[in-house]
C-alpha positions as a Python dict, from the first residue, in 0.01 Angstrom:
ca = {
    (1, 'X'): (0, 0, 0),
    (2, 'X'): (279, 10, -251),
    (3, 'X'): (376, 324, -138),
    (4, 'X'): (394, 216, 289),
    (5, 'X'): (769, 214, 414),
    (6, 'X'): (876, -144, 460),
    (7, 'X'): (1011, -188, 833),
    (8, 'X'): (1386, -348, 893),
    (9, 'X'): (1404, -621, 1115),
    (10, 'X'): (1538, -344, 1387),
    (11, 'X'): (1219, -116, 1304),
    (12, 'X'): (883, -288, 1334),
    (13, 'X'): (608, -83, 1218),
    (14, 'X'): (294, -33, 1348),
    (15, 'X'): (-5, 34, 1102),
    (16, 'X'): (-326, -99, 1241),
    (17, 'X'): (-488, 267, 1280),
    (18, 'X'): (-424, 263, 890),
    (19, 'X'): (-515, -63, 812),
    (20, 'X'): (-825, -45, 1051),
    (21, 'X'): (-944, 265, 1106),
    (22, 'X'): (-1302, 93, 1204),
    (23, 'X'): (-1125, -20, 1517),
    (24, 'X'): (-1193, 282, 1828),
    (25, 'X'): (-951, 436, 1931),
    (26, 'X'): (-919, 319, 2289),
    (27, 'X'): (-898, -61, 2129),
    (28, 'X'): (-632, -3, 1909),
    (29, 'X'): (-448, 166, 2247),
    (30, 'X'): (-481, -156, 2407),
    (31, 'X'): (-359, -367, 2111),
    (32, 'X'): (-51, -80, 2091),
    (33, 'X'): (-1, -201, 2466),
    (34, 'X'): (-4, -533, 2369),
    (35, 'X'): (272, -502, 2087),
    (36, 'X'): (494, -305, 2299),
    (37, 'X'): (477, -589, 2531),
    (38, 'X'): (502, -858, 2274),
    (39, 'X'): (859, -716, 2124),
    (40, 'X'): (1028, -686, 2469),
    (41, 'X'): (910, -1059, 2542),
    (42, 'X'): (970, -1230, 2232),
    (43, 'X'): (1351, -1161, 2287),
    (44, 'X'): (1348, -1350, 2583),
    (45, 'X'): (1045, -1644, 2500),
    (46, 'X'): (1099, -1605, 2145),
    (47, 'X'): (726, -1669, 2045),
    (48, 'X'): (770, -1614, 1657),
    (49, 'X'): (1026, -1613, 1369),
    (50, 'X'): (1268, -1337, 1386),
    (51, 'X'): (1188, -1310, 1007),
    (52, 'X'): (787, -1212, 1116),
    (53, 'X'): (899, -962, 1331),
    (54, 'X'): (909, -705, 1102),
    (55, 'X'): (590, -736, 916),
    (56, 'X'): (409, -836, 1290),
    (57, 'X'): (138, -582, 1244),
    (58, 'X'): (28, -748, 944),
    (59, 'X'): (154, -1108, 988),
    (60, 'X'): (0, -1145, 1315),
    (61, 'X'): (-186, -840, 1456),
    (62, 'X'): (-420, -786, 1114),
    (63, 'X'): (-390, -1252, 1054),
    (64, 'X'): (-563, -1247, 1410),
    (65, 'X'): (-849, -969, 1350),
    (66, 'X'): (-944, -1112, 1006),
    (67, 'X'): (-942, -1455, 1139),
    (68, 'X'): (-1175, -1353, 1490),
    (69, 'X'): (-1440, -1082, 1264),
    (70, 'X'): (-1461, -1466, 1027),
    (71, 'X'): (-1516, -1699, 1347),
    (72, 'X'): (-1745, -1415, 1508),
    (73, 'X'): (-1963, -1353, 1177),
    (74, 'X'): (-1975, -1750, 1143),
    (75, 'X'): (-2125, -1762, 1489),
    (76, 'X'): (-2200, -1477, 1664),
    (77, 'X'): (-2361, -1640, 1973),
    (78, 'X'): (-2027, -1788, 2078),
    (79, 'X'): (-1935, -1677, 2450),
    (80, 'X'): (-1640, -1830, 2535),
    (81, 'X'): (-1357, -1888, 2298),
    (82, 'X'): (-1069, -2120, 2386),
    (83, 'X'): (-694, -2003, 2257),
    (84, 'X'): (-543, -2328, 2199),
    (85, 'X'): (-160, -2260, 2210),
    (86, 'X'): (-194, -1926, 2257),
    (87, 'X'): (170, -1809, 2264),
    (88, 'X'): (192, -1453, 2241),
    (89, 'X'): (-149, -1431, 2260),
    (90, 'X'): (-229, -1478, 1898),
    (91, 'X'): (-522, -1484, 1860),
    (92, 'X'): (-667, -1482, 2189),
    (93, 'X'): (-550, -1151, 2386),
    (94, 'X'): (-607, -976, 2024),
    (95, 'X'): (-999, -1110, 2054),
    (96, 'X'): (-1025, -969, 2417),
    (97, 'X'): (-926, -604, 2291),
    (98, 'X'): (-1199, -618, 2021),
    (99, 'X'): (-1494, -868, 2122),
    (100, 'X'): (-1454, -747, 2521),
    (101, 'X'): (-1837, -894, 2565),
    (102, 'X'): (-1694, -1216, 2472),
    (103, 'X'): (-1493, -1465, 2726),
    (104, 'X'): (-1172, -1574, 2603),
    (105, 'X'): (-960, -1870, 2805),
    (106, 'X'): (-548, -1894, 2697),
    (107, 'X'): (-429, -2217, 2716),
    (108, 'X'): (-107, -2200, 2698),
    (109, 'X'): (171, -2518, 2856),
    (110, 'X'): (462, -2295, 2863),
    (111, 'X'): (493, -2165, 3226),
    (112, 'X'): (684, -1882, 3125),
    (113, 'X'): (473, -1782, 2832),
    (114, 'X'): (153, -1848, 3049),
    (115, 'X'): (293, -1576, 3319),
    (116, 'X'): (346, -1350, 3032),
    (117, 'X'): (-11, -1407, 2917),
    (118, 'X'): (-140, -1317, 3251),
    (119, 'X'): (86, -1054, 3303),
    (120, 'X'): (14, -890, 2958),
    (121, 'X'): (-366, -905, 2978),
    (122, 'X'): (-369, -675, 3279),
    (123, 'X'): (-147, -439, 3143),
    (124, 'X'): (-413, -422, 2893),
    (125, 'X'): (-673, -366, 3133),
    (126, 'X'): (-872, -690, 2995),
    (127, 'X'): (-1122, -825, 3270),
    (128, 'X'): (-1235, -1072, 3012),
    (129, 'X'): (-963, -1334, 2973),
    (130, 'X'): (-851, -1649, 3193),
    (131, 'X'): (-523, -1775, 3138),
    (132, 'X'): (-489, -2177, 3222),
    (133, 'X'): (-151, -2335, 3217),
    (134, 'X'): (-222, -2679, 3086),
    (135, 'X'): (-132, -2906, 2756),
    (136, 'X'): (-481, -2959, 2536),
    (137, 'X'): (-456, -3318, 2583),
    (138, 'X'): (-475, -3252, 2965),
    (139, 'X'): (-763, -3019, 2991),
    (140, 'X'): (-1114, -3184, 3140),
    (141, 'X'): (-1363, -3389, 2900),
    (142, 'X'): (-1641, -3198, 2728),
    (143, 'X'): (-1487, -2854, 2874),
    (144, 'X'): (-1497, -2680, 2535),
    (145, 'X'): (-1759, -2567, 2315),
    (146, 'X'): (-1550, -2344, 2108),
    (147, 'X'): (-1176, -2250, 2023),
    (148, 'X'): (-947, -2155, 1784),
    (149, 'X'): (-571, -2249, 1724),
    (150, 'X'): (-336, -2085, 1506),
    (151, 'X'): (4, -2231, 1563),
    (152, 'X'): (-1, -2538, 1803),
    (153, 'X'): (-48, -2805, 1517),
    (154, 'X'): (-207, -2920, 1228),
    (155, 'X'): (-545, -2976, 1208),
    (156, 'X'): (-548, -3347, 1170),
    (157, 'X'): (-284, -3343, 1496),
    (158, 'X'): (-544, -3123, 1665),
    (159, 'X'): (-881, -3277, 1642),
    (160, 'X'): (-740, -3571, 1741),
    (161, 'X'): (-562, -3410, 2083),
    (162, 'X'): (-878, -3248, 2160),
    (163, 'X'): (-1095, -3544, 2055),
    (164, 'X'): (-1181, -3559, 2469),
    (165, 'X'): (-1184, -3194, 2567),
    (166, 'X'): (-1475, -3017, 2271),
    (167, 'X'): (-1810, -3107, 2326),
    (168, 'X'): (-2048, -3261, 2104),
    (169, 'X'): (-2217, -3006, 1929),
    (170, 'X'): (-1871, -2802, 1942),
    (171, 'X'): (-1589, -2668, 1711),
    (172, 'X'): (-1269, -2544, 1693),
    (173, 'X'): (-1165, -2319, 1410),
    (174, 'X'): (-809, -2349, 1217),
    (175, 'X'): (-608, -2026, 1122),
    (176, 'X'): (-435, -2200, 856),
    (177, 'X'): (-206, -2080, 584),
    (178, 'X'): (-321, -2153, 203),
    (179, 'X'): (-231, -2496, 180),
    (180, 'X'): (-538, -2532, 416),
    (181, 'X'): (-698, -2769, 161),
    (182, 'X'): (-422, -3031, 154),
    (183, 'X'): (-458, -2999, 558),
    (184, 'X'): (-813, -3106, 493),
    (185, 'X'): (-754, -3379, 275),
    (186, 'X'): (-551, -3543, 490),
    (187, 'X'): (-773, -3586, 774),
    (188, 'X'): (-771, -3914, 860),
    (189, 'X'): (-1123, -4129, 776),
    (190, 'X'): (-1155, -4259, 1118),
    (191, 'X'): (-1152, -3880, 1232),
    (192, 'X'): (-1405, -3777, 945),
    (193, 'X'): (-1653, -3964, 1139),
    (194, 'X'): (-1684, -3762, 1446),
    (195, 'X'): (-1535, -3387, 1302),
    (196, 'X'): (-1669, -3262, 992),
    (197, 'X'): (-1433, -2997, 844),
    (198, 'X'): (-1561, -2704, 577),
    (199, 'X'): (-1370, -2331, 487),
    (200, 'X'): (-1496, -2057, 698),
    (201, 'X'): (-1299, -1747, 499),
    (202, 'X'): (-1007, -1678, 319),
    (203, 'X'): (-850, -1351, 311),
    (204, 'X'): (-547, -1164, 196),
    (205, 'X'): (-325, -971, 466),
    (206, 'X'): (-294, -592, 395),
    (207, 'X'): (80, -687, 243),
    (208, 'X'): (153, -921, 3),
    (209, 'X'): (-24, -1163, -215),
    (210, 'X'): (-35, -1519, 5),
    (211, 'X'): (-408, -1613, 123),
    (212, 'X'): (-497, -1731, 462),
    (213, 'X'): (-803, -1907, 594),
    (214, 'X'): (-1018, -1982, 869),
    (215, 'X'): (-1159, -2376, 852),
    (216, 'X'): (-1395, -2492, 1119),
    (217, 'X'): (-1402, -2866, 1231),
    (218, 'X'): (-1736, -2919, 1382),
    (219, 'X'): (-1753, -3222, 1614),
    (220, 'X'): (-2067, -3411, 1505),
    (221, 'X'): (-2052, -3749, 1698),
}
């Protein structure tokens, strides 16, 4: 990897069919699609840090596969996965290209970034994603068994805004950066009592040396 050109901030590379050469071909067409799209929008919506846009193949394109094949290996009989804050579609439109048996819902509150979502998924020909434009605090009681948030908030802030909306007997997984276990330790007691948090994986992108990590909150009570 030492020797892979590093990108300017005017010429973001694209090195998934390196990085992932598991991935078929026709998937890693769609996820193409999906960057393309992603750079002319993010001018506009700004959905990132101009810094990340550079390093977006790894930073977010290869952040969102490691974190999905983690959630889908820790449960493989999830059907539906929510996309809390979904943004660019990070992680959610990136699960739809490469887990198309699976159901994936983007909840995003941003009307502009929601129409984008919507817009962007059936450029990608993806038949497998809803897009709902709501705020997690506002979506219906028990309407979530699973779902995964990467940006939207910490995951003390979370659990707590989706206290109503995840089942019993649910989760929602964290993509969180390596400070993950101060995250954890933080969780309020009161909050212990009805979400009980543990480390799912961590992993290392395919550049540089900072770990990342999936944690799972399961709602017990």
């Amino acid at each position: 990897m030492s020797d892979t050109p590093t990108p300017t901030i005017n010429q973001p590379h694209w090195r998934l069919e390196t990085w992932f050469n598991q991935i078929p071909k026709d998937q890693l067409a769609k996820l193409k699609i999906h960057f393309d799209e992603f750079l002319k929008a993010d001018k506009t919506l700004q959905f990132v840090s101009p810094k990340t846009v550079s390093f977006a193949d790894a930073i977010h394109y290869a952040d969102s596969i490691y974190a999905l094949n983690a959630i889908f290996s820790d449960n493989p009989s999830i059907e539906t996965l929510y996309d809390l804050g979904s943004g660019a579609g990070f992680p959610g439109l990136i699960g739809a290209v490469l887990y198309p048996a699976k159901k994936f819902v983007l909840v995003e509150a941003d009307k502009r970034k929601s129409e984008y979502l919507t817009q962007c998924a059936a450029k990608m020909g993806l038949a497998n994603v809803q897009v709902v434009e709501s705020t997690v605090e506002a979506l219906p009681a028990a309407s979530i068994k699973y779902a995964v948030s990467r940006g939207l908030a910490n995951i003390s802030k979370l659990i707590l805004n989706t206290r109503k909306s995840v089942s019993v007997g649910g989760a929602v997984y964290h993509m969180r950066a390596e400070n993950w276990g101060m995250e954890v330790a933080d969780i309020p007691t009161q909050l212990c009592s009805v979400w009980s948090p543990g480390l799912v994986k961590e992993y290392r992108l395919p550049v540089g040396e900072v770990r990342f990590a999936v944690v799972k909150t399961d709602k017990i009570s």
